[in-house]
ChimeraX commands (.cxc) that place a marker at each C-alpha (Angstrom):
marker #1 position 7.27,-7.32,-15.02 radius 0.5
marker #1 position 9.03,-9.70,-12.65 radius 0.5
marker #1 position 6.09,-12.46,-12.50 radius 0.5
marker #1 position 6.34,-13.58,-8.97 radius 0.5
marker #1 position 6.07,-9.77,-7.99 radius 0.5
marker #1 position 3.17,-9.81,-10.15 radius 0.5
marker #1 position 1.17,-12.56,-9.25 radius 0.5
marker #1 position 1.51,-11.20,-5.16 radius 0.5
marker #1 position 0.56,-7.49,-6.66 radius 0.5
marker #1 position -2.69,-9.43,-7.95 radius 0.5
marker #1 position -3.14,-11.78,-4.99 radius 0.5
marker #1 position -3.40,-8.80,-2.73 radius 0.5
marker #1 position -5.23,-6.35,-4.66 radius 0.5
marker #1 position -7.88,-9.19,-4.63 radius 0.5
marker #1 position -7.45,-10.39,-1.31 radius 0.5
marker #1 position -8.00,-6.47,0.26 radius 0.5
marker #1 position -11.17,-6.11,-1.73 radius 0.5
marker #1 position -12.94,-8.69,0.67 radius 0.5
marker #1 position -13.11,-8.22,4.36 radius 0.5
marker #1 position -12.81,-12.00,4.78 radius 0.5
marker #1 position -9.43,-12.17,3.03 radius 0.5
marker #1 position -8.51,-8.35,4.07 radius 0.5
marker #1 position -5.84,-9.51,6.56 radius 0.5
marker #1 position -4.21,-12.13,4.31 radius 0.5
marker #1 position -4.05,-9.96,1.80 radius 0.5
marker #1 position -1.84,-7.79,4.39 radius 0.5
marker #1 position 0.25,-10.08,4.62 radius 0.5
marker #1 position 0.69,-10.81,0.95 radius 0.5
marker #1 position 1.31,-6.87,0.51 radius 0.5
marker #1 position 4.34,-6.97,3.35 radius 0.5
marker #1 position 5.60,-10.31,1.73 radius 0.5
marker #1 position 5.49,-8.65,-1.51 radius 0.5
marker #1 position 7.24,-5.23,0.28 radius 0.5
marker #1 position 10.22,-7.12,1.61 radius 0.5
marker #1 position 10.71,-9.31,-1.50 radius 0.5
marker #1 position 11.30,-5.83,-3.34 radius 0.5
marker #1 position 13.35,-3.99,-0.36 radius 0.5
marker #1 position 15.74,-7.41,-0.20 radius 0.5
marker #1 position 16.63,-5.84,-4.21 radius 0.5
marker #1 position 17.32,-2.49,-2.75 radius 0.5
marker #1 position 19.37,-3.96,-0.41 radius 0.5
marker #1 position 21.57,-5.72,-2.65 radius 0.5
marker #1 position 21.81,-2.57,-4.58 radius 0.5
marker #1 position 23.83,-0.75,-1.78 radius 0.5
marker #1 position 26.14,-4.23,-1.24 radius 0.5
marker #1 position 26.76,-4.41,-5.57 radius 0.5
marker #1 position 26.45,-1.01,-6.45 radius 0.5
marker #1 position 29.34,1.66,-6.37 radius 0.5
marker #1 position 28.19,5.32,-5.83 radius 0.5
marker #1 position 29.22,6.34,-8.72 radius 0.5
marker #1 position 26.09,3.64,-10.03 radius 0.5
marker #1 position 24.18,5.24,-8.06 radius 0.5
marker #1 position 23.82,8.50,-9.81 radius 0.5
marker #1 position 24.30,6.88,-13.65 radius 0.5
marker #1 position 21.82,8.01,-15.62 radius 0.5
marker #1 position 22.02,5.82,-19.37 radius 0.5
marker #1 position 18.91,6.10,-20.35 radius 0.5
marker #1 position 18.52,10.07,-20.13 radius 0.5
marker #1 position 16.45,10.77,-23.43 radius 0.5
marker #1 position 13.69,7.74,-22.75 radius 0.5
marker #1 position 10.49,8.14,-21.60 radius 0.5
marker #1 position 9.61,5.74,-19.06 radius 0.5
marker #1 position 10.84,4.91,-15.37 radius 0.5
marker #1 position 14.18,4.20,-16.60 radius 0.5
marker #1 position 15.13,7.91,-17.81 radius 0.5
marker #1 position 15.55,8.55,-13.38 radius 0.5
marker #1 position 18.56,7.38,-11.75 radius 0.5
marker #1 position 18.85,4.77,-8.85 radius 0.5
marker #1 position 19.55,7.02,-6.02 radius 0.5
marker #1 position 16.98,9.27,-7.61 radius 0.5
marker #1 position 14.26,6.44,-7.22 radius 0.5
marker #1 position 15.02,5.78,-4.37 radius 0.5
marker #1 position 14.03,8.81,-3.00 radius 0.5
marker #1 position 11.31,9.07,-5.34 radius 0.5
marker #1 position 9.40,6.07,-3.65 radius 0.5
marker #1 position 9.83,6.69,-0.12 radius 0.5
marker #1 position 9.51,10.71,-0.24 radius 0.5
marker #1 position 5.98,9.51,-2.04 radius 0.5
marker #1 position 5.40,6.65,0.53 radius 0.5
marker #1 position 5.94,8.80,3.44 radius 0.5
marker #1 position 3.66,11.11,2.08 radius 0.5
marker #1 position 0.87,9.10,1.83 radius 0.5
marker #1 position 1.18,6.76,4.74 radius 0.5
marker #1 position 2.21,9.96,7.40 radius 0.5
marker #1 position 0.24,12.53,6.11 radius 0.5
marker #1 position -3.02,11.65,4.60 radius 0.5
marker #1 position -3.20,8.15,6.09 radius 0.5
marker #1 position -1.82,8.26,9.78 radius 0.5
marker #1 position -2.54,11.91,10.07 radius 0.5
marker #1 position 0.99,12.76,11.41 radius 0.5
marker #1 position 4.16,14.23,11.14 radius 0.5
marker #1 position 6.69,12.52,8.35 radius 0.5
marker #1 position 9.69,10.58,8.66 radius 0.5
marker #1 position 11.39,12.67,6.57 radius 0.5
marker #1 position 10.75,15.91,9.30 radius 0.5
marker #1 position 10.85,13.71,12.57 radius 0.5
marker #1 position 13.87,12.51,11.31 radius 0.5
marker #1 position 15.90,15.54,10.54 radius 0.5
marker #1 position 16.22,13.49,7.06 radius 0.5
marker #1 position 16.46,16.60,4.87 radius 0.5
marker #1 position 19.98,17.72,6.38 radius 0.5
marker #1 position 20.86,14.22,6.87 radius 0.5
marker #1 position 20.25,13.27,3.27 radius 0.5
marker #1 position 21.80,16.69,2.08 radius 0.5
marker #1 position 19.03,16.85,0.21 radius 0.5
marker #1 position 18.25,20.60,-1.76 radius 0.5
marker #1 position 14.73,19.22,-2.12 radius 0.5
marker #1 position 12.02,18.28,0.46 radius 0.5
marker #1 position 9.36,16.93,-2.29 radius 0.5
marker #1 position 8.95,13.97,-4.19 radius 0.5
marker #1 position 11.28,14.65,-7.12 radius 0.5
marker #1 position 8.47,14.66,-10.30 radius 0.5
marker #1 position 9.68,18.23,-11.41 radius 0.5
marker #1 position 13.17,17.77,-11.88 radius 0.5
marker #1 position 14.17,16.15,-15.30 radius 0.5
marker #1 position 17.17,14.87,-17.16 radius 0.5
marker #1 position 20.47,16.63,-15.67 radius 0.5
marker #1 position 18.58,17.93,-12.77 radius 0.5
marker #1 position 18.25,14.27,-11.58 radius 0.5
marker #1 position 21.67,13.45,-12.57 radius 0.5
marker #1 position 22.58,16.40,-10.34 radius 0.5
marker #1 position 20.55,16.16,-7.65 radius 0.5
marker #1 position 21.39,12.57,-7.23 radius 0.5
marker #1 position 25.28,13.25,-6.53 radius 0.5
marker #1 position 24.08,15.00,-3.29 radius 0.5
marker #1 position 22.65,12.86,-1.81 radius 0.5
marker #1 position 24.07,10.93,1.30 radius 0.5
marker #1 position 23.87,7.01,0.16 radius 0.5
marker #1 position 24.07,5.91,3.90 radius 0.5
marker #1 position 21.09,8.13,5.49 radius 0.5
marker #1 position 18.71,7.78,2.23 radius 0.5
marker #1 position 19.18,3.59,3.11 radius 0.5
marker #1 position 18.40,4.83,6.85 radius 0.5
marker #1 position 15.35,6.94,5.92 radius 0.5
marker #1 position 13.91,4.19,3.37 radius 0.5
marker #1 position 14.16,1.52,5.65 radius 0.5
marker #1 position 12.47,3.57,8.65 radius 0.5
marker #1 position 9.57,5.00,6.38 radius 0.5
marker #1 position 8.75,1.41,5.40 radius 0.5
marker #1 position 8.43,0.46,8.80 radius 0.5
marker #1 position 6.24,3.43,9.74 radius 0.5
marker #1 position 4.17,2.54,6.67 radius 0.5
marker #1 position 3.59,-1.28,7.62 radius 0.5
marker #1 position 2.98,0.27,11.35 radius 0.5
marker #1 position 0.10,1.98,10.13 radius 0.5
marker #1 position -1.31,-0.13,7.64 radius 0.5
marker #1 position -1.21,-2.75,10.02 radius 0.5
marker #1 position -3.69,-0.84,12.38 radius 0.5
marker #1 position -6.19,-0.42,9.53 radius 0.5
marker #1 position -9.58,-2.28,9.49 radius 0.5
marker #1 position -11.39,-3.80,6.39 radius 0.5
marker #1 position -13.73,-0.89,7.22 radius 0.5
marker #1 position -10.95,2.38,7.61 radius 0.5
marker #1 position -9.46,1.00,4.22 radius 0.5
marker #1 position -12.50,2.51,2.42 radius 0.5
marker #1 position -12.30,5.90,3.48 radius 0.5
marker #1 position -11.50,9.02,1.36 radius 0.5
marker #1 position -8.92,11.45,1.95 radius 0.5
marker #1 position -10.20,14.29,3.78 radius 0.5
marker #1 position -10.67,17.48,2.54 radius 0.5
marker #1 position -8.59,19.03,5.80 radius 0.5
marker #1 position -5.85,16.03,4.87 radius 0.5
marker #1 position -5.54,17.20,1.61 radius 0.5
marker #1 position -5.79,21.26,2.94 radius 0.5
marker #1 position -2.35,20.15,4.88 radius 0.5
marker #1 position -0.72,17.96,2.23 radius 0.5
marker #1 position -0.82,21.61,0.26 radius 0.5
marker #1 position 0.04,23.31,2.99 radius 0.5
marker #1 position 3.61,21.50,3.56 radius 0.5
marker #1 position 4.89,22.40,0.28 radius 0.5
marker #1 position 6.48,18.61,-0.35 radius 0.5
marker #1 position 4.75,18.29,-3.88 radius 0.5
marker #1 position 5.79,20.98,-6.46 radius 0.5
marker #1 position 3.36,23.27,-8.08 radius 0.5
marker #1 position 5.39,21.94,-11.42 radius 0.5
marker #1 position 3.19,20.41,-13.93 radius 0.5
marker #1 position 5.04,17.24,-13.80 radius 0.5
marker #1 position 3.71,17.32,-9.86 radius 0.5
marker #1 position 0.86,18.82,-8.86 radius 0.5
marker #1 position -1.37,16.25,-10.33 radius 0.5
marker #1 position -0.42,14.23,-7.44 radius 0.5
marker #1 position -2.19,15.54,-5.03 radius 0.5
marker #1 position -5.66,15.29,-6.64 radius 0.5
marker #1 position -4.59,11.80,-7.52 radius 0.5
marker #1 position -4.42,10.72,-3.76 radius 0.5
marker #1 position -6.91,12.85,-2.49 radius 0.5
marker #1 position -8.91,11.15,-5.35 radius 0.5
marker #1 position -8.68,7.16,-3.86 radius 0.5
marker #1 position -10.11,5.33,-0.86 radius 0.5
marker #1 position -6.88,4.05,1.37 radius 0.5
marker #1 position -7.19,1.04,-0.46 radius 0.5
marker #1 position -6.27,2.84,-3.53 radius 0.5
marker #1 position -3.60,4.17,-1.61 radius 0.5
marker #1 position -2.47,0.55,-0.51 radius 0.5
marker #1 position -2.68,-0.73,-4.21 radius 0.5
marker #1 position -0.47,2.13,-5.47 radius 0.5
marker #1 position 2.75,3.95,-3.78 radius 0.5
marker #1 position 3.00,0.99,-1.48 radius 0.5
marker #1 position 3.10,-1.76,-4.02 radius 0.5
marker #1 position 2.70,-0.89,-7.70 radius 0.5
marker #1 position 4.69,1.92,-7.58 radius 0.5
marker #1 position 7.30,0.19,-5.77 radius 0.5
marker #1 position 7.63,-2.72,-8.29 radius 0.5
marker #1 position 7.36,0.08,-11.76 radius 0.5
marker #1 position 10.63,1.80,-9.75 radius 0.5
marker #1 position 12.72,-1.17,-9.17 radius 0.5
marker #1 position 11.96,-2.98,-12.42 radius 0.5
marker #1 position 13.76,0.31,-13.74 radius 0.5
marker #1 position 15.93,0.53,-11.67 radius 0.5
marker #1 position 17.25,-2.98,-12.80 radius 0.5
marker #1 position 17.39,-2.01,-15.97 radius 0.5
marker #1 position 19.69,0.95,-15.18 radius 0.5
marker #1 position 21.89,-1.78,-13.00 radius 0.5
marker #1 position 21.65,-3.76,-16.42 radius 0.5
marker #1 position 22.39,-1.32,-18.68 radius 0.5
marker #1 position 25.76,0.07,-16.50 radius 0.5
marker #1 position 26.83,-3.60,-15.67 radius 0.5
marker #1 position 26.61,-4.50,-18.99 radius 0.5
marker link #1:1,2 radius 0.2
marker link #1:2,3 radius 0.2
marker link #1:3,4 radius 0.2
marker link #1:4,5 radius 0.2
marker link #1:5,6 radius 0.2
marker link #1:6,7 radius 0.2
marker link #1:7,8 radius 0.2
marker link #1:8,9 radius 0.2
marker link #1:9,10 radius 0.2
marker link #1:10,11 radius 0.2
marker link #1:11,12 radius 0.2
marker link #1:12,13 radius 0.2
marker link #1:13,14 radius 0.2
marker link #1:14,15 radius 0.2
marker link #1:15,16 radius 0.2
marker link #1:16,17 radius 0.2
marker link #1:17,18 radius 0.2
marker link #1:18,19 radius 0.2
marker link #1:19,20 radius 0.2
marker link #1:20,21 radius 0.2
marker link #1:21,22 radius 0.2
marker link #1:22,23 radius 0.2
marker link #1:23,24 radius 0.2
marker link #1:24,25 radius 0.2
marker link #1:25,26 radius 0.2
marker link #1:26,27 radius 0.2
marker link #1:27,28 radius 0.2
marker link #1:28,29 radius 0.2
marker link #1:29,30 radius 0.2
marker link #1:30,31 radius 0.2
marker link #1:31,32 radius 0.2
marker link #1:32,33 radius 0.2
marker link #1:33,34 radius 0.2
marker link #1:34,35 radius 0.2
marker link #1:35,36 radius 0.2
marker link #1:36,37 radius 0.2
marker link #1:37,38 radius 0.2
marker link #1:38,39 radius 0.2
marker link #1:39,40 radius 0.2
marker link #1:40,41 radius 0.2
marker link #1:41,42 radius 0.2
marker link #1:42,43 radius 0.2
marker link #1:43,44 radius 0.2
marker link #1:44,45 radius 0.2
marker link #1:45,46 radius 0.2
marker link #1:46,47 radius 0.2
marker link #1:47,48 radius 0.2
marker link #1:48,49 radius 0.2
marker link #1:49,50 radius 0.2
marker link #1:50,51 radius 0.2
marker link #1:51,52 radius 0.2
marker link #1:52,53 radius 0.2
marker link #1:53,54 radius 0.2
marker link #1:54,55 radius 0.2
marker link #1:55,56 radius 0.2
marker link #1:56,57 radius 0.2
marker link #1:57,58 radius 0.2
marker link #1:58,59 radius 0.2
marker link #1:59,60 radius 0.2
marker link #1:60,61 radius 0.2
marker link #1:61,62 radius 0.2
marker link #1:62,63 radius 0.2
marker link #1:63,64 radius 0.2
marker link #1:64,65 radius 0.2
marker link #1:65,66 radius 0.2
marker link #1:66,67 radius 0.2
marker link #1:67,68 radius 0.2
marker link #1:68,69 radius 0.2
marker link #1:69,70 radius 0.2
marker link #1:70,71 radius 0.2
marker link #1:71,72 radius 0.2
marker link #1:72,73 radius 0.2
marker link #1:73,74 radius 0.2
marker link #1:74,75 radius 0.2
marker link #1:75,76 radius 0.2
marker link #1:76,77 radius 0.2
marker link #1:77,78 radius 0.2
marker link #1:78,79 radius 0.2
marker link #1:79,80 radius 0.2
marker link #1:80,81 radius 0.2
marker link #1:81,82 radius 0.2
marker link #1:82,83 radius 0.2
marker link #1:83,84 radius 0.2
marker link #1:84,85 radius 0.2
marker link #1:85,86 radius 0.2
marker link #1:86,87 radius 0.2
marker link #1:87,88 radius 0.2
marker link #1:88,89 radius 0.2
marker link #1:89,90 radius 0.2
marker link #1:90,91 radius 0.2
marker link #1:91,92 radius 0.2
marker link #1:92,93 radius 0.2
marker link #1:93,94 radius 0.2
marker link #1:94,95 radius 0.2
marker link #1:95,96 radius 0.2
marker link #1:96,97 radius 0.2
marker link #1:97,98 radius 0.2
marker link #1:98,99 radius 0.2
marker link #1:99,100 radius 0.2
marker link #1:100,101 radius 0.2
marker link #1:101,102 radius 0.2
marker link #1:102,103 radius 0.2
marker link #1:103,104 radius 0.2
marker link #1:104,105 radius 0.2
marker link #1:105,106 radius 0.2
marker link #1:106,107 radius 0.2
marker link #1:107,108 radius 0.2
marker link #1:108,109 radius 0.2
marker link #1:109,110 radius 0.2
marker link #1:110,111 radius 0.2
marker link #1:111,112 radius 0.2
marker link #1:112,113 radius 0.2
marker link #1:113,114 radius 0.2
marker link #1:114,115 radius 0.2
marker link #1:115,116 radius 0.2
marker link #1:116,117 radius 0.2
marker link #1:117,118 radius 0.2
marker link #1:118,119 radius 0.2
marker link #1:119,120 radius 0.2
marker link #1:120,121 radius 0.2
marker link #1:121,122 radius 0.2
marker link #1:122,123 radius 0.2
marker link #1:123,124 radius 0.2
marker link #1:124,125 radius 0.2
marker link #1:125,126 radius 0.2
marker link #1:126,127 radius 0.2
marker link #1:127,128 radius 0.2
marker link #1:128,129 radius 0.2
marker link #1:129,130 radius 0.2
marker link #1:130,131 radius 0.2
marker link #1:131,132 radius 0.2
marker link #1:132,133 radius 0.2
marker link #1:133,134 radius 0.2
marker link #1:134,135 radius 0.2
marker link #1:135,136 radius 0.2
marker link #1:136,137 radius 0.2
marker link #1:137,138 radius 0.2
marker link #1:138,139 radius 0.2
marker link #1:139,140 radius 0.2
marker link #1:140,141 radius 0.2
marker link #1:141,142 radius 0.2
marker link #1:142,143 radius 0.2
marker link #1:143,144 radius 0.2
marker link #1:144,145 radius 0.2
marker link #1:145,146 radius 0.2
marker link #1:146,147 radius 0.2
marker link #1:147,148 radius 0.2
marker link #1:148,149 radius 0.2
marker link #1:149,150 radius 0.2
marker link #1:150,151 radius 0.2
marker link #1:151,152 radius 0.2
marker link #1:152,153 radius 0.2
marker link #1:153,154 radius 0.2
marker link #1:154,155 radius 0.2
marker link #1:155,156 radius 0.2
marker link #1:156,157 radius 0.2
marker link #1:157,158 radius 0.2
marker link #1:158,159 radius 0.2
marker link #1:159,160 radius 0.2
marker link #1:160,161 radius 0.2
marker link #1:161,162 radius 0.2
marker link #1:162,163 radius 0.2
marker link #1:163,164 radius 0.2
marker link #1:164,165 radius 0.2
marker link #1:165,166 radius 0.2
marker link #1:166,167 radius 0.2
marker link #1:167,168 radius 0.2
marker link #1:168,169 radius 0.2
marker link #1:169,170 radius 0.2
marker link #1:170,171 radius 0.2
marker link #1:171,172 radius 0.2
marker link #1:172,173 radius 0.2
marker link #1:173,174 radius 0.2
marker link #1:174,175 radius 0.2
marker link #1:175,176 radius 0.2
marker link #1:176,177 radius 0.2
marker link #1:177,178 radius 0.2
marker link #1:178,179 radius 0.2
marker link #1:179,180 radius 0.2
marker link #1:180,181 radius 0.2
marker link #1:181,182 radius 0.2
marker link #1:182,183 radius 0.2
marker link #1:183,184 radius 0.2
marker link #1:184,185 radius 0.2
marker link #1:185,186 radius 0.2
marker link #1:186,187 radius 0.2
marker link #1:187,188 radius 0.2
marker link #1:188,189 radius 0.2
marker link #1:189,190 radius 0.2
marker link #1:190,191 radius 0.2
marker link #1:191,192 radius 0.2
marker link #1:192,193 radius 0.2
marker link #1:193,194 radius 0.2
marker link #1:194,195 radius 0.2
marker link #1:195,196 radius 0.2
marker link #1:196,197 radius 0.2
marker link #1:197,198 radius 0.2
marker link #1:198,199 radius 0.2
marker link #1:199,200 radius 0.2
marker link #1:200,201 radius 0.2
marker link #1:201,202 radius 0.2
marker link #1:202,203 radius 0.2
marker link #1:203,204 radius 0.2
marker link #1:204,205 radius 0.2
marker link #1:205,206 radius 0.2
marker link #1:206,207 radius 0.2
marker link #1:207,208 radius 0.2
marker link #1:208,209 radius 0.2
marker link #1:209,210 radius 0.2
marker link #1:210,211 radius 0.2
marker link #1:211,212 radius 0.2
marker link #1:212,213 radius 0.2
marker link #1:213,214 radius 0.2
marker link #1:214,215 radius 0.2
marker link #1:215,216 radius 0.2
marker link #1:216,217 radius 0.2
marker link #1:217,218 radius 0.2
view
């Protein structure tokens, strides 16, 4: 794992445990968040589209076996999830937005069903320009929010009617590879939420993604 990504991943998990150091650790979390969106950035000035959509690594297990444009989706279909839905208690990014049409996307969830070719496949749909558009507006939505959480809200469970209306919109498959999801966020305190699709989760994806840059560039 990149180290200095690291190091702020542990700085803030510890700083967010302690209501004296909750805000700083805030700040360490969005320092960390536009250290990482600076690499997806340079991905759409380096990258060609057919990079994009490579796929070299389709038999691994790991992060790496997605492709760029399908991680991409991947983190912010997840991150609006969680920050609009069961945080904010509103409507998504991706539906305010009109992002499905824009995007051309065939899928409105967060991707964890489809495997192998399917990502391959579903990642030549997708419009480069308008994912970049929708990634860069969910983060901001995201930081919106978290930024008008106290110590206090942070250690709150997902409701029982949140996670009711999570099911009810459909945007995590009832594949096996999926539905786990749901009981896994429903399961954490909005810290937990913090420490995990906006920050781990981010760093796990891009690390891979690298790779994949890597491997094609090599």
């Amino acid at each position: 794992m990149n180290k200095i990504w690291s190091e702020l991943n542990k700085t803030m998990q510890a700083q967010i445990k302690k209501k004296d150091t909750y805000k700083a650790g805030i700040e360490t979390l969005f320092n960390l968040r536009n250290q990482l969106m600076d690499t997806l950035t340079s991905f759409n000035k380096e990258l060609s589209r057919e990079d994009f959509d490579a796929i070299p690594f389709i038999n691994a297990d790991g992060y790496h076996s997605k492709t760029i444009a399908y991680s991409l989706w991947h983190i912010f279909r997840i991150e609006d999830i969680v920050a609009h839905t069961l945080i904010g208690e509103n409507e998504q990014v991706f539906f305010s937005g009109n992002y499905q049409e824009r995007i051309n996307s065939p899928i409105i969830t967060t991707g964890n069903e489809l495997v192998k070719r399917q990502i391959a496949d579903f990642s030549k749909q997708l419009n480069m320009k308008e994912l970049y558009s929708y990634i860069f507006e969910v983060k901001d939505s995201t930081e919106k929010i978290i930024n008008s959480l106290s110590y206090e809200q942070t250690r709150k469970k997902v409701s029982e009617e949140r996670k009711e209306q999570l099911k009810s919109l459909n945007v995590v498959s009832n594949d096996e590879n999926a539905i786990w999801l749901i009981d896994y966020w429903c399961g954490k305190d909005i810290r937990g939420l913090i420490q995990m699709p906006f920050s781990r989760h981010w760093i796990m994806h891009i690390e891979a993604s690298l790779r994949i840059k890597n491997k094609i560039h090599s």
